[in-house]
Structure formats: structure tokens, C-alpha cells
N, C-alpha and C positions, 0 to 999 in steps of 0.2 A: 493627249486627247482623252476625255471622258467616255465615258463606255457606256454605248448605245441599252444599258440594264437599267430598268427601273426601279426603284428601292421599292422594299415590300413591307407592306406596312398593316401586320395581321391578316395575313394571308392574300393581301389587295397587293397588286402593281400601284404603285404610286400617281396617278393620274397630273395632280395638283396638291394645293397643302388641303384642300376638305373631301375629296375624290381619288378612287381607284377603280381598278377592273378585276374579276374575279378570274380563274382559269378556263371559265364560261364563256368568257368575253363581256359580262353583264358590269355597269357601272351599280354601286356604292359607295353609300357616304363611308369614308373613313372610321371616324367616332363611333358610329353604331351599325356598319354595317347593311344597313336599308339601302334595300332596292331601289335604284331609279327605274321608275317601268319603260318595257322598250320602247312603249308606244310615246315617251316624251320626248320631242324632239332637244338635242344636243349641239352643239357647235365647238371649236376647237380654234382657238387663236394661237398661234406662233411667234417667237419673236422673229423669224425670216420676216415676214411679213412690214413693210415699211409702214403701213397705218394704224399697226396694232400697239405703240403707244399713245397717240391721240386720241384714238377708238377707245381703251383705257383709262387715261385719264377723265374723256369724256363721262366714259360710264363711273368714274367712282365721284365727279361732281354731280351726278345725278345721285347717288346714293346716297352722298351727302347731305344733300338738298331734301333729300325722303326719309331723312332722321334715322340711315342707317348703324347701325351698330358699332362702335369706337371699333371695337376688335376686329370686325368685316373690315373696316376703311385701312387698320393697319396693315392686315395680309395682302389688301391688294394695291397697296403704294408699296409696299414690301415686293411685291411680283411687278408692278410696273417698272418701279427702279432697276429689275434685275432684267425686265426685258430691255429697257434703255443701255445697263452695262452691256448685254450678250452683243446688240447692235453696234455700240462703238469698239467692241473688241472683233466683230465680224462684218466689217463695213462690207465686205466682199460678198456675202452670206445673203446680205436684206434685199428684198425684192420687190419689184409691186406685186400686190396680188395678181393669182392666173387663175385659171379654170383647168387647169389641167387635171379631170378627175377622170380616174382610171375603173374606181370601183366605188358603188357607195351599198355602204355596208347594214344593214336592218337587222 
């Protein structure tokens, strides 16, 4: 089993491959470090999540379609794909989404 630790990536918790979190809790770009302000709202997909690769793929044919950037389109069929692997290796794991929210955090 892989170990619930996030790789640290200049001093950030790894979030994703362009995001991390500081010891603050505050999100950063990776690259350079900049603040995201608190005040921007955020969301977090899972591959648990049984619609979060259509939801995915959906969003990078919009991207596409919005003449996004070669490189952006790689990283995230690159994360789509690995969310499809994590699913077929954890059919057990995928779920529909719930509401089960305990804390939401500002």
C-alpha cells in the first residue's frame, strides 16, 4: 500500500502536478510559489468518485475546444488516464458521489 504522505515539492505538499499546500494550509502554484487567495473558491475531484472521469474528460474537450495549451491538455489525459487506472485497480473503492460533509474548511 502506498503511504498516505504527499511528496514535497519545494517546500509545498504536493496537491497535483501544478498545486500544493504550505504548512499554513494556504494553496500554491508549484512553479512559482503564488498564492492562491483564500477568498477563491476551490474543489477537489477523487478518483473514488465514479463520475470524475466523464466529468474529466468532459472538461479537457472543453479545453480543447478553447484552444488550450498542448502542455495543459497533456497533464490532464495524463491524470485522467491514472484516474481510470486507480478505478479499474479499485473497483471496490469507486463510488457515486455522497454529501457526507463533516467539516468545510475556510
Amino acid at each position: 500500500m502506498k503511504s498516505a504522505v504527499r511528496k514535497m515539492v519545494g517546500g509545498l505538499s504536493q496537491i497535483d502536478d501544478k498545486y500544493g499546500m504550505d504548512t499554513a494550509g494556504s494553496v500554491r502554484k508549484l512553479a512559482d510559489g503564488k498564492l492562491v487567495r483564500d477568498d477563491e473558491p476551490l474543489i477537489v475531484f477523487r478518483a473514488q468518485d465514479s463520475l470524475s472521469v466523464p466529468l474529466l474528460e468532459e472538461y479537457a474537450r472543453m479545453c480543447r475546444r478553447a484552444g488550450a495549451q498542448p502542455s495543459l491538455l497533456a497533464v490532464l489525459y495524463d491524470r485522467i488516464a491514472q484516474f481510470a487506472r486507480w478505478q479499474a485497480e479499485n473497483p471496490g473503492l469507486v463510488k457515486v458521489p455522497d454529501s457526507e460533509l463533516r467539516e468545510i474548511i475556510r
